[in-house]
Every structure is written in C-alpha cells, then in structure tokens.
C-alpha positions in Angstrom: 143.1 253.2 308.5 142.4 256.9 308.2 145.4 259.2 310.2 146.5 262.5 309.4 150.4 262.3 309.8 152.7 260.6 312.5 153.4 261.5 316.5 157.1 261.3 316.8 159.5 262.2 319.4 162.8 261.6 320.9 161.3 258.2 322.9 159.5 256.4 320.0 162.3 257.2 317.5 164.9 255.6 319.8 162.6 252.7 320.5 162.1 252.4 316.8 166.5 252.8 315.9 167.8 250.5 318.7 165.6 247.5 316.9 167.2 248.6 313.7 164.1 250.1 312.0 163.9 253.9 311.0 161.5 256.5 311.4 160.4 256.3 307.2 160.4 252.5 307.2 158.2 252.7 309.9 156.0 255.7 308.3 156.0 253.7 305.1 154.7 250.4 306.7 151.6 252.0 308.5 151.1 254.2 305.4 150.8 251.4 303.2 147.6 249.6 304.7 149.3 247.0 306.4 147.6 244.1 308.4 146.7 245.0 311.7 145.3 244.0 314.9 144.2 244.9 318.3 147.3 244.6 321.1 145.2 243.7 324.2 148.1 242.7 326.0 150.0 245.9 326.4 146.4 247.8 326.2 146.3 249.5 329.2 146.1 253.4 329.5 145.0 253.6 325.8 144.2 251.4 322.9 147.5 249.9 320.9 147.5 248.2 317.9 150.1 246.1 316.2 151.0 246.3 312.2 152.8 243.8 310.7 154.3 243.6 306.7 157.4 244.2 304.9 159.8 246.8 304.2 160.8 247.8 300.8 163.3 245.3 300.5 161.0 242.8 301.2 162.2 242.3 305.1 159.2 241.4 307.4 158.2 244.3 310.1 156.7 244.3 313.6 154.9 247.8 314.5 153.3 248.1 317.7 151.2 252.0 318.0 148.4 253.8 318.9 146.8 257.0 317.7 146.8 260.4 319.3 144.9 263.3 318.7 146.5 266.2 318.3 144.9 269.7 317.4 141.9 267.8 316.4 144.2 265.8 314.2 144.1 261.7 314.7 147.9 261.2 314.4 149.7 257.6 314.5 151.8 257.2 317.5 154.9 254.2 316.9 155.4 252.9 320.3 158.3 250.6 318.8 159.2 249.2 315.5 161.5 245.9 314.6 162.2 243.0 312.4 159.8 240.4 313.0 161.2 236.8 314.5 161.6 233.4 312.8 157.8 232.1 314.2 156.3 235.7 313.6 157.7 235.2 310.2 155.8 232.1 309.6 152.7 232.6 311.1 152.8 236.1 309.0 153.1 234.2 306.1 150.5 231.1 306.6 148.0 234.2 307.3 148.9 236.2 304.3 148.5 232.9 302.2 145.1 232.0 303.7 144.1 235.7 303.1 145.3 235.5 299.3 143.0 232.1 299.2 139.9 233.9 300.6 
C-alpha cells in the first residue's frame, strides 16, 4: 500500500483517542503493511478500507480509513481506530493461520 504520509485532524484523532488507540499506534499499524480489505458497508461518498493487526505490544487493532489526495499527495485518512473484539480476535487469527499455511 503506497501513501505519502497521514491526513489528520481534530475529528479523526478524537475518533481514534476515545477508543483508546493513539495517533502513532495507528500510523504504525497502517505503515507496517497490515491486512486489509475493502469496507463496502460504510463505502458511500468515497472508498474506505479497514486494516486490522497488532500493536507493539502485541494487542490486536481495528483501522477503518480511506485515502485523500492532498497537493498531489495520496495521504491515509484514519476514520477511527480501536482494539479489536473477542470474535474479531478470532476470526483475525484463524485468517492469519490459514495465510501462514498458504
């Protein structure tokens, strides 16, 4: 996933914080070539996407975003950000092992 840098402001960083997850925990997850897929449920005005993986401590995250262009830039937008649930857990992991079998 090629991006040149992150499109941040005051409503995606407090969607982001009130889930628990910061801005670089975020930045790191999409940086790091995480798994991702298409969100077509909440695609409406624009493409989003959804990235899911862990944090450095090992703590599975949800990232839901889309990508802007900016100056001619094509910049990741986080729409919102959080810990991923008991069943996302699971099915993240029964994926990631079927991957790792491939």
């Amino acid at each position: 996933m090629l991006f040149a840098g992150f499109d941040w402001d005051g409503g995606n960083r407090e969607k982001c914080r009130k889930h628990g997850v910061s801005v670089l925990e975020s930045e790191v997850l999409l940086g790091s070539d995480p798994a991702f897929a298409p969100d077509l449920k909440h695609s409406g005005r624009e493409d989003r996407y959804i990235a899911v993986g862990r944090n450095s401590q090992g703590r599975p995250l949800f990232v839901a975003f889309s990508f802007r262009t900016r100056k001619g830039r094509r910049l990741i937008r986080p729409v919102t950000a959080r810990y991923m649930h008991a069943k996302e857990i699971r099915r993240y992991e029964k994926e990631s092992s079927q991957a790792e079998d491939r």
